[in-house]
RODO-2510 file (C-alpha; in nm, 4 decimals, decimal comma):
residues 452
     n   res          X          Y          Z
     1     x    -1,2288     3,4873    -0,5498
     2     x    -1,1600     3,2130    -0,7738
     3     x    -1,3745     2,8686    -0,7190
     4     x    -1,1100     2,6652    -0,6366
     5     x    -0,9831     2,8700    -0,3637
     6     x    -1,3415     2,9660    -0,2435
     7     x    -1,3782     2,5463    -0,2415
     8     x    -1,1147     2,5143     0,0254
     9     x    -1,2664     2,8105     0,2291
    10     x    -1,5712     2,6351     0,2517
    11     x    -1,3752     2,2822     0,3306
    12     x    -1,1865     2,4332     0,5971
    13     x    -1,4928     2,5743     0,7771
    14     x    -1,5495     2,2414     0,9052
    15     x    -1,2082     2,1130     0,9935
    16     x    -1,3307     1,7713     1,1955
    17     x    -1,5721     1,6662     0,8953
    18     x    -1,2850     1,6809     0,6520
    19     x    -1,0390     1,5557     0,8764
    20     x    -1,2906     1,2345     0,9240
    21     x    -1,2984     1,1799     0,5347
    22     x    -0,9700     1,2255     0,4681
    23     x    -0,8294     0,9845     0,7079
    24     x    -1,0923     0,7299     0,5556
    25     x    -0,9843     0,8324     0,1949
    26     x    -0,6428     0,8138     0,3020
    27     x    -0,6623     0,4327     0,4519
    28     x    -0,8333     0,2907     0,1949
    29     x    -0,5977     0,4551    -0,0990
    30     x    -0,3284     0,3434     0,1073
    31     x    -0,4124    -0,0007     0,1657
    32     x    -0,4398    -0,0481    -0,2001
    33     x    -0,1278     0,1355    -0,3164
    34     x     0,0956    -0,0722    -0,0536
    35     x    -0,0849    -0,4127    -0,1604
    36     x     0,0453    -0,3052    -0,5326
    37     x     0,3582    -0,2325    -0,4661
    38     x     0,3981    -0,5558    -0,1878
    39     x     0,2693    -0,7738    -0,4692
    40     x     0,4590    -0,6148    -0,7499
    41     x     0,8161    -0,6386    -0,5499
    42     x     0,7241    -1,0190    -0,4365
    43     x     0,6786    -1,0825    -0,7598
    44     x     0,9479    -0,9419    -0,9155
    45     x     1,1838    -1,1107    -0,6926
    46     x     1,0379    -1,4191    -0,7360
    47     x     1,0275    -1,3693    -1,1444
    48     x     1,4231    -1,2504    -1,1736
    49     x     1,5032    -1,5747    -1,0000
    50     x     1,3328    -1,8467    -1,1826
    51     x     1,6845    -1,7615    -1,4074
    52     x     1,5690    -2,0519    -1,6359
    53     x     1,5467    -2,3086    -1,3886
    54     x     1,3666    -2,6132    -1,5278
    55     x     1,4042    -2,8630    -1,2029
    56     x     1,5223    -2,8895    -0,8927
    57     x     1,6377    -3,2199    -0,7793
    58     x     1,6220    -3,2810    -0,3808
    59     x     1,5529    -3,4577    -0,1376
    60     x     1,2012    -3,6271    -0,0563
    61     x     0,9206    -3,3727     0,1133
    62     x     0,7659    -3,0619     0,0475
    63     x     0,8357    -2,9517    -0,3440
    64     x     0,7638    -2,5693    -0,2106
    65     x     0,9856    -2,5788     0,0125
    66     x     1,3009    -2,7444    -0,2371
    67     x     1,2058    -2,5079    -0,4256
    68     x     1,2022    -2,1950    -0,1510
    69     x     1,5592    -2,3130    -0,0584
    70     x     1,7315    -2,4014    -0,3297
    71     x     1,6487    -2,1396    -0,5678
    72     x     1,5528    -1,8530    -0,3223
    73     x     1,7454    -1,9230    -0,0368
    74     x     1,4304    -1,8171     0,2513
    75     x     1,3806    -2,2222     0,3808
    76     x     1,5552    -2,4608     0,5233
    77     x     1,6428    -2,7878     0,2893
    78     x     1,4838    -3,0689     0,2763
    79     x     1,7190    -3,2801     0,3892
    80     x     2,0224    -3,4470     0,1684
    81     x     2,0660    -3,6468    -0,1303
    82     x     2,3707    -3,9015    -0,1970
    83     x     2,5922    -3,8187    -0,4849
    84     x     2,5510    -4,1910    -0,6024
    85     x     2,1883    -4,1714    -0,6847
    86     x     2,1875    -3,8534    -0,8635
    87     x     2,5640    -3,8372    -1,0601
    88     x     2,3712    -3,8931    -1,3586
    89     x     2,2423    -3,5111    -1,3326
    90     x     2,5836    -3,3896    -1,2995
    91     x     2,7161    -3,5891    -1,6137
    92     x     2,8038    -3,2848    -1,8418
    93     x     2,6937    -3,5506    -2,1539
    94     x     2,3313    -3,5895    -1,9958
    95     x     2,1458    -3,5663    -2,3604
    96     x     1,8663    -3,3901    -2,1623
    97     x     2,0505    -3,1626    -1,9391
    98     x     2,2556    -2,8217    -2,0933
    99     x     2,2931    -2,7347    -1,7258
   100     x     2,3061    -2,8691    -1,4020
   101     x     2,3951    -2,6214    -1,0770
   102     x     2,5171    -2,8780    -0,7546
   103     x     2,4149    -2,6867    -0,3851
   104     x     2,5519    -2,8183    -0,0774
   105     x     2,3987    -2,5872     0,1719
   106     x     2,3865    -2,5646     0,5275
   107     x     2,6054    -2,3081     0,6796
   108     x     2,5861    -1,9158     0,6681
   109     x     2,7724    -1,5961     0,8045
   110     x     2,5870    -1,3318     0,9750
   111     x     2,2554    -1,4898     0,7784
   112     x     2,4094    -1,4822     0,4700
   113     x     2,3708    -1,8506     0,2933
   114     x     2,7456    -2,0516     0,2488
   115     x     2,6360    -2,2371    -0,1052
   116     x     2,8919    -2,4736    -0,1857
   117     x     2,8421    -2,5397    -0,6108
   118     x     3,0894    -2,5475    -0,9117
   119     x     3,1175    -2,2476    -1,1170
   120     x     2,8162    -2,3355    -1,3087
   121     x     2,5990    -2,0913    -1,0969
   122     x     2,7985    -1,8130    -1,2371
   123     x     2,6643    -1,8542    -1,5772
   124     x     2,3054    -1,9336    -1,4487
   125     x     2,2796    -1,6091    -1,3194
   126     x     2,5074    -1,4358    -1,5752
   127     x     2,7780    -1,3076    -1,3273
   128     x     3,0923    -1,1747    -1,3545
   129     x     3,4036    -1,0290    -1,1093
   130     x     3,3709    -0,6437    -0,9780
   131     x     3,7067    -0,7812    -0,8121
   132     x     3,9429    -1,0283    -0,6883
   133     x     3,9146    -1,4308    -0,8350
   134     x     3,6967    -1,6883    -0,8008
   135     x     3,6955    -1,9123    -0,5826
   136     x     3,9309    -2,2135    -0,6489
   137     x     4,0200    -2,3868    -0,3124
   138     x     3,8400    -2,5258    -0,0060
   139     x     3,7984    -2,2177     0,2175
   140     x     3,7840    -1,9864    -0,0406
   141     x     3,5052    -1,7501    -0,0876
   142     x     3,3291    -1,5423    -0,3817
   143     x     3,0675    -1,3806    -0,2386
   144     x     2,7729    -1,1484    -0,3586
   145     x     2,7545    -0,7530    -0,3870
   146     x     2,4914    -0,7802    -0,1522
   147     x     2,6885    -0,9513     0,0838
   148     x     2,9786    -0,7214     0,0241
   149     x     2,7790    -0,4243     0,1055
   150     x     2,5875    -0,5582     0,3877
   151     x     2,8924    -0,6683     0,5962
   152     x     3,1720    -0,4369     0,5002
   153     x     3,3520    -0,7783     0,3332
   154     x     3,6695    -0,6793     0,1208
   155     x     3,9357    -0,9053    -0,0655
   156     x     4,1273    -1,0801     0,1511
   157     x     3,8916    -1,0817     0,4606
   158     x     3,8555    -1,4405     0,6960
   159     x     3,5632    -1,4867     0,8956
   160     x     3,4046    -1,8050     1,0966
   161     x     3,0801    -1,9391     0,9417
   162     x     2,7730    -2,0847     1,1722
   163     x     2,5673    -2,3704     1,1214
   164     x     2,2242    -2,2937     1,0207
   165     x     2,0906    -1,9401     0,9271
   166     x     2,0874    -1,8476     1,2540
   167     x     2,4489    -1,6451     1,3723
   168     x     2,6536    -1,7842     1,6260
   169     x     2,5377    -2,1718     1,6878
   170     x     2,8208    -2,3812     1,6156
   171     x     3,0594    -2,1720     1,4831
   172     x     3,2939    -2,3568     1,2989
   173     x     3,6879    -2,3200     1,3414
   174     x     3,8104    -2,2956     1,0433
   175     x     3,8242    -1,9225     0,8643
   176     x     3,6655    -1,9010     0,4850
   177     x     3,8820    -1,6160     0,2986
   178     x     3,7566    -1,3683     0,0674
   179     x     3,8942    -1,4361    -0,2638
   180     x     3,6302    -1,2094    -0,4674
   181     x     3,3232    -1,0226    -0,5223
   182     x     3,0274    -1,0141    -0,8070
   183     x     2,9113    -0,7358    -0,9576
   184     x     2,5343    -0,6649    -0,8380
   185     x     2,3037    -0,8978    -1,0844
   186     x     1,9529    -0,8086    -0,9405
   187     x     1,9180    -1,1702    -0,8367
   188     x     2,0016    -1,4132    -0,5174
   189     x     2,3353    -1,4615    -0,6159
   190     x     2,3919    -1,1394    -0,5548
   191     x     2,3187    -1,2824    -0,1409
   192     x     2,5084    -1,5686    -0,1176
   193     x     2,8606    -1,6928    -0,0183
   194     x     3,0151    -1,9004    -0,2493
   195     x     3,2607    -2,1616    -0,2092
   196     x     3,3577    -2,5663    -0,2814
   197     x     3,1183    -2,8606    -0,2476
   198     x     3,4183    -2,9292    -0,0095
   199     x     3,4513    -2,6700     0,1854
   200     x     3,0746    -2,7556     0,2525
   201     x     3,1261    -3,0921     0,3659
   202     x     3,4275    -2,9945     0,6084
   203     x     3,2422    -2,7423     0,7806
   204     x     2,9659    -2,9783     0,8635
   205     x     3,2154    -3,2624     0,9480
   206     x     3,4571    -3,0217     1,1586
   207     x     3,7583    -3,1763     0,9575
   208     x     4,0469    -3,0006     0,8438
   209     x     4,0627    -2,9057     0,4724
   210     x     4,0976    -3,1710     0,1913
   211     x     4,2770    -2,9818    -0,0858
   212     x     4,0740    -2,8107    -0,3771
   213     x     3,8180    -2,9683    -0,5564
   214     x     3,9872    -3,1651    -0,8477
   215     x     4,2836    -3,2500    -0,5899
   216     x     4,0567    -3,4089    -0,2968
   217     x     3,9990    -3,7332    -0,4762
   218     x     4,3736    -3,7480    -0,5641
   219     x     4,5144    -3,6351    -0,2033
   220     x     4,3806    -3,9467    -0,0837
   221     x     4,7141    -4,0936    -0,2066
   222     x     4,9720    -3,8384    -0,1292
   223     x     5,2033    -3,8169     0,0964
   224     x     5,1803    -3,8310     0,4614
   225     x     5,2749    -3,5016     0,5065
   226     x     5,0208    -3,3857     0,3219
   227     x     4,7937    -3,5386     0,4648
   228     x     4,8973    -3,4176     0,8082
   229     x     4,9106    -3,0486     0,6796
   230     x     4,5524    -3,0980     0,5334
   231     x     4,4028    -3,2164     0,8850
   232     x     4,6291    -2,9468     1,0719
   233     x     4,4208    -2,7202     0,9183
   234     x     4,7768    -2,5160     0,7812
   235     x     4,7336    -2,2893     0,4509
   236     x     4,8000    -2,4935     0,1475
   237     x     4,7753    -2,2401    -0,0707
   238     x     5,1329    -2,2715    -0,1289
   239     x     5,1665    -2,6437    -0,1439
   240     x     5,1614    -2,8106    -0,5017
   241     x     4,8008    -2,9663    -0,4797
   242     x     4,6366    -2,5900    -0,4356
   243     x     4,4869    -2,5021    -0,7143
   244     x     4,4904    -2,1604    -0,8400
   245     x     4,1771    -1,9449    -0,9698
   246     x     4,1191    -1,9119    -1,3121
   247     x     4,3160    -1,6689    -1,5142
   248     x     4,0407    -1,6574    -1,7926
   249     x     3,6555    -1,6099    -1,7091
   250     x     3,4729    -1,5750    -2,0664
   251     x     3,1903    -1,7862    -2,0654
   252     x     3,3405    -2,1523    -2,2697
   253     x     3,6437    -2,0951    -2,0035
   254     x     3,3933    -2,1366    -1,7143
   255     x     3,1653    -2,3865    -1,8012
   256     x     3,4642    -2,6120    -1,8927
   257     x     3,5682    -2,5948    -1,5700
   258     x     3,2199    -2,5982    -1,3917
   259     x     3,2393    -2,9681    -1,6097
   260     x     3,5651    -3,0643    -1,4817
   261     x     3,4306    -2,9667    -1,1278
   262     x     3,1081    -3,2195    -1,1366
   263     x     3,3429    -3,4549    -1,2913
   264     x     3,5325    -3,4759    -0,9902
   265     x     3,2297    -3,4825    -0,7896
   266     x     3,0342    -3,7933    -0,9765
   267     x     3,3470    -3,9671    -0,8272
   268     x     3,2906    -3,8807    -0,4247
   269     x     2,9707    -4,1329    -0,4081
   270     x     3,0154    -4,1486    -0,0411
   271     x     2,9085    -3,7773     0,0190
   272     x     2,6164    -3,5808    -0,0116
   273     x     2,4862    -3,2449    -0,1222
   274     x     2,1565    -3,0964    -0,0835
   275     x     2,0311    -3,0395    -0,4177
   276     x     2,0890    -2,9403    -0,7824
   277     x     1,9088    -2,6592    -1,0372
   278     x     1,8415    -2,8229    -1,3985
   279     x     1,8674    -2,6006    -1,7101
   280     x     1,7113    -2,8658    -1,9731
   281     x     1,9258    -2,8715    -2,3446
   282     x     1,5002    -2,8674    -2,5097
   283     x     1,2229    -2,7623    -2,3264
   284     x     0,9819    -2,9100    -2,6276
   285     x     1,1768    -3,2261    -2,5946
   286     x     0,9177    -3,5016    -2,4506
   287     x     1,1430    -3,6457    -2,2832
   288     x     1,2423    -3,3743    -2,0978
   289     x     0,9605    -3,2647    -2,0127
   290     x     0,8639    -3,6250    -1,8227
   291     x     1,2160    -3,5877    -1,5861
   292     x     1,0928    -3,4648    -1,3224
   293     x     0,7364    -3,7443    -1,3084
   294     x     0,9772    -4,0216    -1,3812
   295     x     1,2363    -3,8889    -1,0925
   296     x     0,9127    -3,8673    -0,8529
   297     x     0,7634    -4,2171    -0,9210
   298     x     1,1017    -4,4226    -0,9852
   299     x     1,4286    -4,2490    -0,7110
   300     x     1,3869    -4,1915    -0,4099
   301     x     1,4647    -3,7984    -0,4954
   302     x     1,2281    -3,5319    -0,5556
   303     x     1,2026    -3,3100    -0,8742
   304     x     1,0443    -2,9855    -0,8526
   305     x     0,9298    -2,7844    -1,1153
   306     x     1,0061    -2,4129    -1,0262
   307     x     0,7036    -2,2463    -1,2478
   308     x     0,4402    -2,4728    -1,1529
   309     x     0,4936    -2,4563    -0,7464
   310     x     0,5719    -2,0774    -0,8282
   311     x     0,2646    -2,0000    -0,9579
   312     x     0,0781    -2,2005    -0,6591
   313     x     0,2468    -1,9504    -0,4164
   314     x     0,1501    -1,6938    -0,6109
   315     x    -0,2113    -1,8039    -0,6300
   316     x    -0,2269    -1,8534    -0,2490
   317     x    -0,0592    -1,4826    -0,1446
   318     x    -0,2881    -1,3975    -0,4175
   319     x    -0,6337    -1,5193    -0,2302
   320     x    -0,5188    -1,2896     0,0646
   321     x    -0,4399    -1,0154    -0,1112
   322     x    -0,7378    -1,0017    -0,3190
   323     x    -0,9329    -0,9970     0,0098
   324     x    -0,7339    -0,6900     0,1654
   325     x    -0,7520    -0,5204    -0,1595
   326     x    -1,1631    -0,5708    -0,1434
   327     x    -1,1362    -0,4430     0,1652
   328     x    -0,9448    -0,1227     0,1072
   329     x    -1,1887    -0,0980    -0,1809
   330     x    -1,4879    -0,0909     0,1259
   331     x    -1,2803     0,1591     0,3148
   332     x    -1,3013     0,4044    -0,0005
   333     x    -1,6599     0,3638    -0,0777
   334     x    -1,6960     0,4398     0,3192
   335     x    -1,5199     0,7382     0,2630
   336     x    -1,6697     0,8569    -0,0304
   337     x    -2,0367     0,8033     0,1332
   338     x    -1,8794     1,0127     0,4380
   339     x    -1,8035     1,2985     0,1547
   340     x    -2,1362     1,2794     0,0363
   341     x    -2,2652     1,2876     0,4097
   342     x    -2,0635     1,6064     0,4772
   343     x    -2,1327     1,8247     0,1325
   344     x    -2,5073     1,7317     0,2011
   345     x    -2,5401     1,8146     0,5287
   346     x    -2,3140     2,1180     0,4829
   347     x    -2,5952     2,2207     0,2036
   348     x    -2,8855     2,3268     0,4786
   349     x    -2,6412     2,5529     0,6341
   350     x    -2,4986     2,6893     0,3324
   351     x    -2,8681     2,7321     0,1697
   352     x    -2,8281     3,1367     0,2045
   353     x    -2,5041     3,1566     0,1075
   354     x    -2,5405     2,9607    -0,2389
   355     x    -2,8561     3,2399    -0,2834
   356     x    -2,7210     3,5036    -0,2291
   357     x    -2,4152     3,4280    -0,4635
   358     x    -2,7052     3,3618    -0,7547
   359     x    -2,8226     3,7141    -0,6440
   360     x    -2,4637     3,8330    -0,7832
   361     x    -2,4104     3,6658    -1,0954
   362     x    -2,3197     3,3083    -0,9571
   363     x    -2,5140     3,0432    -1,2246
   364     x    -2,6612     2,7012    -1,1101
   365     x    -2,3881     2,5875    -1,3322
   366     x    -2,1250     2,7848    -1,0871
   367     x    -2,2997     2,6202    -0,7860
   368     x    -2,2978     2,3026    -0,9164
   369     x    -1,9281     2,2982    -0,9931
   370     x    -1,8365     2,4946    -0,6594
   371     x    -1,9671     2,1466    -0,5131
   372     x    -1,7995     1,9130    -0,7164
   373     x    -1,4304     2,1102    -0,6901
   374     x    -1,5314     1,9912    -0,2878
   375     x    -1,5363     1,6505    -0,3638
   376     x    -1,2750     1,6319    -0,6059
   377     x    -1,0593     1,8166    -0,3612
   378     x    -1,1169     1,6208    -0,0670
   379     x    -1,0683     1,3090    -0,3046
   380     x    -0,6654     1,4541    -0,4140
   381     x    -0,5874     1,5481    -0,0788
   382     x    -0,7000     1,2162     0,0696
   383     x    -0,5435     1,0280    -0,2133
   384     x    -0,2148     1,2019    -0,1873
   385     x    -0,2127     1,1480     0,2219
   386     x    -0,2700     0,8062     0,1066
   387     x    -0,0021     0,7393    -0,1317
   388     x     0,2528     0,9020     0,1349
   389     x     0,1125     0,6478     0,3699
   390     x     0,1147     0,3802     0,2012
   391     x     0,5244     0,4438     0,0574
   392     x     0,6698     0,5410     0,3939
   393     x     0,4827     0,1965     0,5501
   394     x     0,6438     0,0362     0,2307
   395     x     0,9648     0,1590     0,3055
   396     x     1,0062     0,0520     0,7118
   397     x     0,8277    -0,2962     0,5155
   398     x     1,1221    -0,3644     0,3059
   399     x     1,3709    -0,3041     0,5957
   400     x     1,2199    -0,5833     0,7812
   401     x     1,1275    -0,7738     0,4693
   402     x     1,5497    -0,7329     0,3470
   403     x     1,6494    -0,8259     0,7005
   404     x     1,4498    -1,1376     0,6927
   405     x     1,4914    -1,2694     0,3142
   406     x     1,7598    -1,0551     0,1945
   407     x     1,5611    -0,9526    -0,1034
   408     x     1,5606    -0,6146    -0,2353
   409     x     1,2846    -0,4278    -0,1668
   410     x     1,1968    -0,0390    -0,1588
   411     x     0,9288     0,2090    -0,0326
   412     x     1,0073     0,4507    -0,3139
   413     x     0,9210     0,2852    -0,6414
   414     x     0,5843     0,3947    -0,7960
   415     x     0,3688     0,2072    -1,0216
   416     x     0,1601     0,2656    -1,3156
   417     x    -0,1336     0,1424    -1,1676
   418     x    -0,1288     0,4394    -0,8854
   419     x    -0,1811     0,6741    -1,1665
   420     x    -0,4974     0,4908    -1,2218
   421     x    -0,5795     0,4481    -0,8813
   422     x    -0,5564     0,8209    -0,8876
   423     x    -0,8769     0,8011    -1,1199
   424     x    -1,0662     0,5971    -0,9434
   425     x    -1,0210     0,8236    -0,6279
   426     x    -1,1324     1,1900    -0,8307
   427     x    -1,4353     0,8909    -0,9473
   428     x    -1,5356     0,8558    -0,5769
   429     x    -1,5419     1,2329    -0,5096
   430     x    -1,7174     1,3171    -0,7741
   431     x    -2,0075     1,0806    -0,7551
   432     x    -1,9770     1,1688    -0,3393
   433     x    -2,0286     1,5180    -0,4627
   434     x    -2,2903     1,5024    -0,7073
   435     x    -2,6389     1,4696    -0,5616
   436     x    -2,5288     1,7744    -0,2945
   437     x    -2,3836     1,9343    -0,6338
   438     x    -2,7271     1,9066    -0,8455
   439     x    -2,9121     2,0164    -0,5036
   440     x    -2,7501     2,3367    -0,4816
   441     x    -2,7665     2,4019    -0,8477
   442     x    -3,1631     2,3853    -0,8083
   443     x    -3,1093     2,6375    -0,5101
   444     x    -3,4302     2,8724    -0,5055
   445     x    -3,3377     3,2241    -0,4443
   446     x    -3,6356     3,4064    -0,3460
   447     x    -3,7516     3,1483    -0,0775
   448     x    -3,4210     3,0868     0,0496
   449     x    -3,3524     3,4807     0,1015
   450     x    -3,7123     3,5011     0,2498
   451     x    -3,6618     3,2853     0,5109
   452     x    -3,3673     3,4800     0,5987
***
């Protein structure tokens, strides 16, 4: 009988005692693998949708939280900012700025975020078209693969948004139209609803539609009939002031007409919007670098630098984290002192056995490792019970976790760092095991067979 299997004999003769270690081998493994992999995915996200973002302009209050909103799309805003005290930002020849993103948010669909913007957004997160157009008139919508997925959205589908992020208070009246859909990015565009600063402001003023976005300023001298079919609500699609979607979407083709769009919108001073991602031209540029302090202490707006409130988050979850992960560390010790409890204990009963198997050949050496397989043994199995713990917890995690952030999260993604957790579990065992180990290496046959 090899030792291995005569190892697993001798475990199995006390069933409750390995059951007991185990479980506490198991929790504390656990703990730590799902901490690694909760940290790793939060952190991820949160990486993968910085996108470049140098500032985010917003209202006055909590940076966090402008922040949380704007760029990640889990907060409420902070409240709005007039488009008179911040068209300089949208000025597409700002000698600081290579990029700036307008957000009007507000309004969602099922919990998915409405974000009215200009088409800048789709080359700060480097998107493109799986199908359909872009969006090009009020009530038009390009919306995320996520979305898509989520709630079975096709081209050419109309649905009612709510105000909020919460589904059903206030639905609005008027139906938003499916023009498009992304192609999956790996980043929060791939969750929101896209559509018109416009379409934005109607929803939240329960007006009819004013035309596309380079035809609302001049609408406000057309006809009357137009004017009448704009508040009736009626398609316009047809009429001569729709706009049609771009035929072209290479990158130069877009950003010229993200331009023309915050063109139009440095004109509409008399609305609002709730805030707008900065992409500086230099990042080594002094200047540039001093925005957002000079936006703070001379506007009444708030600047936020993404990295910076970031990486307080970060250090925050981190505090907690580092205290559950000392604690699962505890739990492990615990366990591996219960190993070393059992194996020693198990040694007085086992005192004839290990002599008699010296009487037939067996070496200290062979005792001594017959011991240590124990430990190491109860270590892999309590450190695989723990790993499956700690991914199937993961996985009914990230279905609460997706339903509440709509971030991307799985139970079945493995990390480096459980390899090495792996060695630090087969350390436990075998320092568990070791004293009991040496013990029955010094076994002494002729008194232990004398006593009988």
């Amino acid at each position: 009988m090899s030792l291995l299997l005569l190892s697993w004999k001798n475990l199995l003769h006390k069933p409750l005692n390995m059951a007991l270690s185990l479980i506490l081998f198991a929790l504390g493994v656990g703990l730590i693998s799902l901490l690694l992999n909760l940290n790793h995915q939060v952190e991820e996200n949160f990486d993968k949708n910085l996108a470049g973002i140098d500032l985010v302009i917003g209202a006055k209050g909590s940076p966090l939280q402008l922040i949380l909103c704007s760029m990640y799309h889990v907060d409420n805003p902070t409240g709005n900012i007039p488009l008179e005290k911040c068209r300089a930002f949208l000025n597409p020849k700002h000698p600081l700025i290579q990029l700036a993103v307008p957000l009007s948010l507000g309004d969602s669909y099922r919990n998915y975020r409405i974000a009215g913007t200009t088409y800048d957004i789709i080359e700060l997160y480097q998107a493109s078209l799986a199908e359909g157009n872009l969006w090009a008139n009020d009530m038009e919508v390009t919306i995320g693969a996520a979305v898509a997925e989520a709630l079975h959205l096709h081209v050419g589908d109309t649905f009612k948004s709510s105000h909020g992020l919460v589904e059903g208070i206030e639905e609005h009246e008027h139906d938003f139209t499916v023009m498009g859909i992304l192609k999956p990015t790996g980043s929060v565009i791939d969750q929101l609803i896209l559509t018109t600063t416009e379409s934005s402001w109607e929803s939240h003023e329960h007006q009819g539609s004013v035309g596309s976005l380079q035809s609302s300023v001049g609408s406000l001298g057309g006809s009357e009939q137009d004017s009448e079919e704009a508040v009736d609500g009626h398609d316009h699609k047809g009429h001569a002031h729709a706009k049609a979607p771009p035929t072209s979407y290479d990158l130069l083709t877009l950003r010229k007409l993200g331009e023309e769009q915050r063109l139009a919108l440095m004109e509409r001073t008399d609305k609002d919007i709730t805030s707008i991602l900065v992409k500086y031209r230099s990042r080594t540029n002094i200047q540039s670098l001093n925005m957002g302090r000079n936006i703070n202490e001379n506007t009444d707006l708030q600047a936020a630098n993404p990295p910076i409130e970031i990486a307080r988050l970060q250090t925050n979850l981190g505090v907690g984290a580092d205290a559950l992960k000392m604690l699962a560390w505890v739990i492990v010790v615990v366990s591996g002192l219960s190993i070393f409890i059992s194996l020693y204990s198990s040694l007085k009963e086992r005192k004839y056995e290990l002599a008699v198997m010296r009487v037939m050949g067996g070496s200290p050496g062979t005792l001594f490792q017959l011991i240590i397989l124990e430990g190491l043994l109860l270590a892999v199995m309590g450190y695989a019970l723990g790993i499956f713990l700690s991914h199937v917890g993961m996985a009914f995690l990230a279905n609460f976790m997706e339903d509440s952030f709509r971030y991307s999260f799985s139970g079945w993604r493995f990390l480096r760092e459980e390899i090495w957790l792996l060695g630090g579990a087969l350390a436990v065992g075998f320092v568990a095991a070791l004293l009991p180990a040496l013990q029955a290496g010094r076994t002494d046959i002729s008194e232990t067979l004398a006593e009988g």
